[in-house]
C-alpha positions as a Markdown table, in Angstrom:
| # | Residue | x | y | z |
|---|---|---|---|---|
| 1 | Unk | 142.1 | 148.8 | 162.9 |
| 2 | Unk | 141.0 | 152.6 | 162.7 |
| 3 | Unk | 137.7 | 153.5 | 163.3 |
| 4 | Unk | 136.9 | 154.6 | 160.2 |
| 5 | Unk | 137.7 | 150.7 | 158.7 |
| 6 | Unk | 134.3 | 150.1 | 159.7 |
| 7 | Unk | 132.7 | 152.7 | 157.3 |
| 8 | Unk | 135.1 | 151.2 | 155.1 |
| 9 | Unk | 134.5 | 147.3 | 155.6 |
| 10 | Unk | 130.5 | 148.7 | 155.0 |
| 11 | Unk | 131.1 | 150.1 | 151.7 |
| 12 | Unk | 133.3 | 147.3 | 150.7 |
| 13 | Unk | 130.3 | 144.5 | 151.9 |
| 14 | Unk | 127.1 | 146.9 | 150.7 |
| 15 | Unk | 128.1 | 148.0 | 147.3 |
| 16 | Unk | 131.4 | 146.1 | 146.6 |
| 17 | Unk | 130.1 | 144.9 | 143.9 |
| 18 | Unk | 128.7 | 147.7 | 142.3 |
| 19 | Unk | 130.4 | 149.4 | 139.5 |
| 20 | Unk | 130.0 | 153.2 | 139.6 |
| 21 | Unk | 131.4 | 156.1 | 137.6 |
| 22 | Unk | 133.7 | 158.6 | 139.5 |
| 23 | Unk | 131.4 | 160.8 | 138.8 |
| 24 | Unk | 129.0 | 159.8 | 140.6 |
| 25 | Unk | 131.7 | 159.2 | 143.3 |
| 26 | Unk | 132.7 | 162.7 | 143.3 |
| 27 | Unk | 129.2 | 164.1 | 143.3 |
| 28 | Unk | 128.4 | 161.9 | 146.4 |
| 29 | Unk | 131.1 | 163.6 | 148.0 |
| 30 | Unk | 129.9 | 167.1 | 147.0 |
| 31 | Unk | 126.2 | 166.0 | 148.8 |
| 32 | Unk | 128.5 | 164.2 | 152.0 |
| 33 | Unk | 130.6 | 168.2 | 152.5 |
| 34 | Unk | 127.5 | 169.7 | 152.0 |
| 35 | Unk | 125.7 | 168.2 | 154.7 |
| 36 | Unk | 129.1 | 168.0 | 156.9 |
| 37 | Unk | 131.0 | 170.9 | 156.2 |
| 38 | Unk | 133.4 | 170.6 | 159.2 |
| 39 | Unk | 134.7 | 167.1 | 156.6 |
| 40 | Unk | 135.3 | 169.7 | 154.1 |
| 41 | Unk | 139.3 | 169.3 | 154.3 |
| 42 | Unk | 139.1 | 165.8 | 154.6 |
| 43 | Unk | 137.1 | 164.5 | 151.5 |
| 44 | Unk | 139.2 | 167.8 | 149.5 |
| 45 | Unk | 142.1 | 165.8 | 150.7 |
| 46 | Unk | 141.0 | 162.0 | 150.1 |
| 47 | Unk | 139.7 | 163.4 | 146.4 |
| 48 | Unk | 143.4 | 164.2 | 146.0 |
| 49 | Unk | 144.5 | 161.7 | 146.8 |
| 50 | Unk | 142.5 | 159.5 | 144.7 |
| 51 | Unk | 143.0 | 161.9 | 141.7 |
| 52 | Unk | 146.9 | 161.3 | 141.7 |
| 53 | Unk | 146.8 | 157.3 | 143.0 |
| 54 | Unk | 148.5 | 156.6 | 139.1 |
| 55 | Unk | 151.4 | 159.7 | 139.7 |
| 56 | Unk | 153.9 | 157.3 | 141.2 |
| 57 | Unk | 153.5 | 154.4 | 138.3 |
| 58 | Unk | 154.9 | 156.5 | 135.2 |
C-alpha cells in the first residue's frame, strides 16, 4: 500500500457515492495547485492521465 491509498480509501468512503461532473473535478484541482503549487506537475500529470484513460480501448 502507498501512502497516498489513504487519501484515496478517504475519497472512496467520504464521497464514493457522490456523482460529480468533471468539471467540478477539474476545478477542484485548479483550487488544490493553487494552494500547493509545488503539486503543480503532479495533478497536470494525473489530469492526463485521466483525460486519455479511454485511448487504449478504440
Amino acid at each position: 500500500m502507498y501512502f497516498t491509498d489513504r487519501g484515496i480509501e478517504e475519497l472512496e468512503e467520504r464521497r464514493g457515492e457522490d456523482e460529480v461532473a468533471l468539471a467540478w473535478v477539474a476545478d477542484r484541482m485548479r483550487a488544490f495547485v493553487d494552494q500547493n503549487p509545488a503539486f503543480e506537475d503532479a495533478v497536470e500529470r494525473l489530469a492526463t492521465f485521466l483525460a486519455r484513460d479511454d485511448a487504449d480501448d478504440d
